[in-house]
Legacy VTK file of the C-alpha trace (Angstrom):
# vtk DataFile Version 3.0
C-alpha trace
ASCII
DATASET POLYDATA
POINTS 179 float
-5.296 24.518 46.298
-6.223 28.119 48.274
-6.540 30.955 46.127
-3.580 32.213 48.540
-1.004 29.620 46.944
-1.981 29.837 43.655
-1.138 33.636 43.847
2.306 32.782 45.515
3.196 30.440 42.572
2.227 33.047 39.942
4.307 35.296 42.178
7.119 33.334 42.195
6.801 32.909 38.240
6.640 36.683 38.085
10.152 37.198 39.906
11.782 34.200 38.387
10.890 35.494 35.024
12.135 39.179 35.917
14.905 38.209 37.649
16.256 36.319 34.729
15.432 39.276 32.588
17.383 41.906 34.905
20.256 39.400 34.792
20.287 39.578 30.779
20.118 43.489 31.261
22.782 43.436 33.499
25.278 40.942 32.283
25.217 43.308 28.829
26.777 46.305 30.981
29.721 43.667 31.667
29.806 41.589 28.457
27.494 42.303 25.482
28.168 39.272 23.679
27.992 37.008 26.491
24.593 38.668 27.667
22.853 38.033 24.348
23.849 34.601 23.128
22.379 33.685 27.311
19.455 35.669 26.172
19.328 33.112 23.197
19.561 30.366 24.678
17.287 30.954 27.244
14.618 32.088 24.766
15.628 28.717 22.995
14.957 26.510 25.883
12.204 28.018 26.836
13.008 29.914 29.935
12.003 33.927 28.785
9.994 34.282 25.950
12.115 35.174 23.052
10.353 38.635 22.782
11.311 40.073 26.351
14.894 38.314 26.647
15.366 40.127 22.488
14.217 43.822 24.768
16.275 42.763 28.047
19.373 42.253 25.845
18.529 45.141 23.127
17.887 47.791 26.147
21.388 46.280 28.450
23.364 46.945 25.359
21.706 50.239 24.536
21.188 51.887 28.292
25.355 51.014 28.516
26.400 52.426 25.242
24.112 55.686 26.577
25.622 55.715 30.211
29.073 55.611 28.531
28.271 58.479 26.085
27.058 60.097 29.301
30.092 59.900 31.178
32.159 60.832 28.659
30.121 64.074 28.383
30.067 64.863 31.678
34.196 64.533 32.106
33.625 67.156 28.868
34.906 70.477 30.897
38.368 68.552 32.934
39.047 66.958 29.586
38.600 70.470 28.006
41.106 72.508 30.248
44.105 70.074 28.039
42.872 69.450 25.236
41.126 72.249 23.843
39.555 70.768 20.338
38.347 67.257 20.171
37.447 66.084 16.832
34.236 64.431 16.260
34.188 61.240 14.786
32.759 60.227 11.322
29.706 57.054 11.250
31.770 55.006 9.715
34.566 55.133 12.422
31.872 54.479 14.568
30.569 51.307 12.912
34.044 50.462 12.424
34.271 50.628 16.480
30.997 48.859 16.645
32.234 46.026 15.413
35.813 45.835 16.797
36.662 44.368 19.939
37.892 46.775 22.801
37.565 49.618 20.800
33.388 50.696 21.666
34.128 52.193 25.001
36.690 54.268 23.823
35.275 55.554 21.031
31.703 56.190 22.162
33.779 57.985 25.278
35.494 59.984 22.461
31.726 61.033 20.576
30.862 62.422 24.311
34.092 64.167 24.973
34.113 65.421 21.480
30.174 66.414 22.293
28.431 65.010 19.358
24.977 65.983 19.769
22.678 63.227 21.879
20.296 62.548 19.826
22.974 61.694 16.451
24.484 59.768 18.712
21.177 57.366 19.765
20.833 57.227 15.769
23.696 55.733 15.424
24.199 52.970 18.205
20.029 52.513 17.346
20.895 51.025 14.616
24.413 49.705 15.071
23.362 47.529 17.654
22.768 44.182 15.723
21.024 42.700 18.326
18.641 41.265 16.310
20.794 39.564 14.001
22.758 38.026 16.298
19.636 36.997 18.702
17.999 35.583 15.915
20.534 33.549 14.645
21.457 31.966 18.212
17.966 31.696 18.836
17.217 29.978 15.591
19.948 27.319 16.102
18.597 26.617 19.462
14.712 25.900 18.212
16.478 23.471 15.332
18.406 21.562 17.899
16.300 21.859 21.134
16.316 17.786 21.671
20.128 18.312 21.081
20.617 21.278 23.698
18.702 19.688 26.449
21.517 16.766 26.651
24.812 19.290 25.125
23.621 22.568 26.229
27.339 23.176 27.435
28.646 22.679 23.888
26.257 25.041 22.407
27.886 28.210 24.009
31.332 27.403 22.250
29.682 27.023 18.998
27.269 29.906 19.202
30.345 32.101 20.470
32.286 30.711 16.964
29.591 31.509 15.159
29.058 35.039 16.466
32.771 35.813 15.957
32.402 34.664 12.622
29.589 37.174 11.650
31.497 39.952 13.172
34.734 39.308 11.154
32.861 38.774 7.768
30.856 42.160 8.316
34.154 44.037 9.034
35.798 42.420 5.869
32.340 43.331 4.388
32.580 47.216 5.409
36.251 47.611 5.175
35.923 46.179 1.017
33.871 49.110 0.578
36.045 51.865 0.934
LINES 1 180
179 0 1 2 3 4 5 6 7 8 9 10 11 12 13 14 15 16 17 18 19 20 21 22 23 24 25 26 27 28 29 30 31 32 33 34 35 36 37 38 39 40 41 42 43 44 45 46 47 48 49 50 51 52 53 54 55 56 57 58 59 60 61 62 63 64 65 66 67 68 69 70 71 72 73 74 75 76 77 78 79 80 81 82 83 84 85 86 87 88 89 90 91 92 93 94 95 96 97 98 99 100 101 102 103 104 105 106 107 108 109 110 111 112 113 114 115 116 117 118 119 120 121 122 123 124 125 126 127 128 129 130 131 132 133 134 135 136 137 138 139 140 141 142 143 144 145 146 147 148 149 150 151 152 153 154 155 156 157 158 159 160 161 162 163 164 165 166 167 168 169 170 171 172 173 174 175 176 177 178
């Protein structure tokens, strides 16, 4: 084998790899919880290595909570002309929104309209991401039963979804007991 083809293989590797990785980063602007359990799974099956497809999903789901802050706070002075105070919302509303489905883009457009300052903001989705849990849970699963994914991959994305769902609802039962 030329030293020519072996540098097209590795090439192709190269672009496989980050192409697979920009499609995790991109698939979180659509669908968050899609994006990471693929990210998983991947990383289970040994596709990505489970460190860059954790950072593809982490900085998808961060970058798009950012851009929609951004927006938001751009659309500041139209939004201002009608509505002349905008009250800024409290952390635990926005953990509360966080974890509710539907309800992140609206209220992370309301913390830019309502101009909380950037770098609060980045605090607090930071650290209200979860990917981590979530990634290492589906990724977990999908070491354990590797044998069993290679034949029933298909049925692993209903049960990693139900699982997911699950962890949401019990941390929102969790947060709202504390009150």
């Amino acid at each position: 084998m030329s030293f020519q083809a072996l540098l097209n293989i590795q090439d192709a590797a190269f672009w496989s790899n980050t192409s697979v990785l920009l499609s995790i980063v991109l698939f979180s602007y659509v669908l968050e919880d899609g994006a990471l359990i693929m990210a998983a799974l991947l990383a289970a099956t040994n596709y990505v290595s489970p460190l860059a497809a954790w950072f593809a999903a982490f900085f998808g789901i961060f970058t798009g909570d950012l851009a929609v802050y951004g927006i938001a706070r751009l659309f500041r002075n139209p939004v201002k002309s009608w509505r002349k105070h905008i009250p800024m919302p409290s952390l635990y509303e926005l953990i509360i929104c966080r974890f509710t489905p539907g309800l992140r883009t609206v209220s992370y457009s309301w913390c830019g309209l309502s101009k909380m300052p950037v770098w609060r903001f980045t605090l607090i989705v930071f650290w209200s991401v979860g990917v981590d849990q979530v990634f290492s849970l589906v990724y977990y699963i999908g070491i354990r039963s590797e044998n069993w994914l290679h034949y029933y991959a298909w049925f692993a994305v209903p049960i990693a979804l139900m699982l997911f769902f699950w962890q949401r609802r019990s941390l929102i039962r969790k947060v709202s007991h504390e009150e």
